[in-house]
C-alpha angles and dihedrals in degrees: 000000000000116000138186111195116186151172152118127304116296093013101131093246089132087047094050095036085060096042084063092066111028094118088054102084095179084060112138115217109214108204104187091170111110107260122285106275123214087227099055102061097181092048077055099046085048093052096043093053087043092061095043098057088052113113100243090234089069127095129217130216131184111215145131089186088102097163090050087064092031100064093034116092125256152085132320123320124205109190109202090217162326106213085071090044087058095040085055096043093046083054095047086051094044087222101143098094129058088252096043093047091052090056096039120025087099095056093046088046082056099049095051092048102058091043091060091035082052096044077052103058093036115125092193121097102255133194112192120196113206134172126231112223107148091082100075126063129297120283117250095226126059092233094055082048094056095052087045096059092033086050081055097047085046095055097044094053093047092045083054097064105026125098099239134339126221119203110209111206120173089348093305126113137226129187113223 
């Protein structure tokens, strides 16, 4: 089983996603979002819901080293999510300006690439949060822009080689 569930903010796609996998409990949860900071108290409040609704037999890990779980044996593996894995892989390759993006669009494509190659080979269950952001208007700045089309191409790649993908919308969920 390989799913992409994905939606808009506040959907309800992290609840749903975990919801998939509730009765694994050698599931592995996957947090790609940068740490919780003392000076962003509602970062900290999301990831501390996030963590309470967590079953206690999970384990977490914080990566954003996706291909080295995904080709390691195990179980199941929910990714939360892949919008944060891009934002952090857009900083690392420092793509969000004109200049940036020059030096560094072919790192990120690659990226990109062997994550969903590797989605693709895994033999572990998976459950991917995304976000949708291409539905609401476009961004004022190019850099917003970018992440917008590059959230698009990921999403696409991933729907490609996943089993099914579930759209959640105003908490509830259809299947695509």
């Amino acid at each position: 089983m390989k799913t992409l569930v994905i939606g808009g903010a506040r959907s309800g796609k992290s609840r749903y996603a975990e919801s998939l996998l509730l009765e694994r409990p050698d599931t592995t949860y996957v947090a790609t979002g940068y740490p919780a900071a003392e000076d962003d108290a509602a970062w900290a409040d999301r990831v501390a819901l996030h963590r309470a609704r967590r079953p206690s037999t999970w384990t977490v890990e914080e990566t954003l080293d996706l291909r080295a779980l995904l080709e390691a044996p195990g179980g199941p593996l929910l990714v939360d999510c892949m919008t944060l894995w891009l934002t952090r892989t857009m900083d690392r390759h420092d793509v969000w300006t004109e200049d940036g993006w020059t030096l560094g669009a072919a790192d990120l494509r690659t990226d990109v690439a062997a994550l969903a190659d590797a989605v693709a080979r895994s033999g572990r269950d998976l459950v991917l949060v995304t976000n949708e952001v291409g539905q609401g208007v476009v961004p004022a700045d190019a850099g917003t822009r970018r992440f917008v089309d590059e959230m698009g191409a990921l999403n696409s790649a991933l729907g490609d080689v996943v089993d099914d993908v579930v759209w959640c919308i105003a908490g509830r969920q259809v299947r695509l």
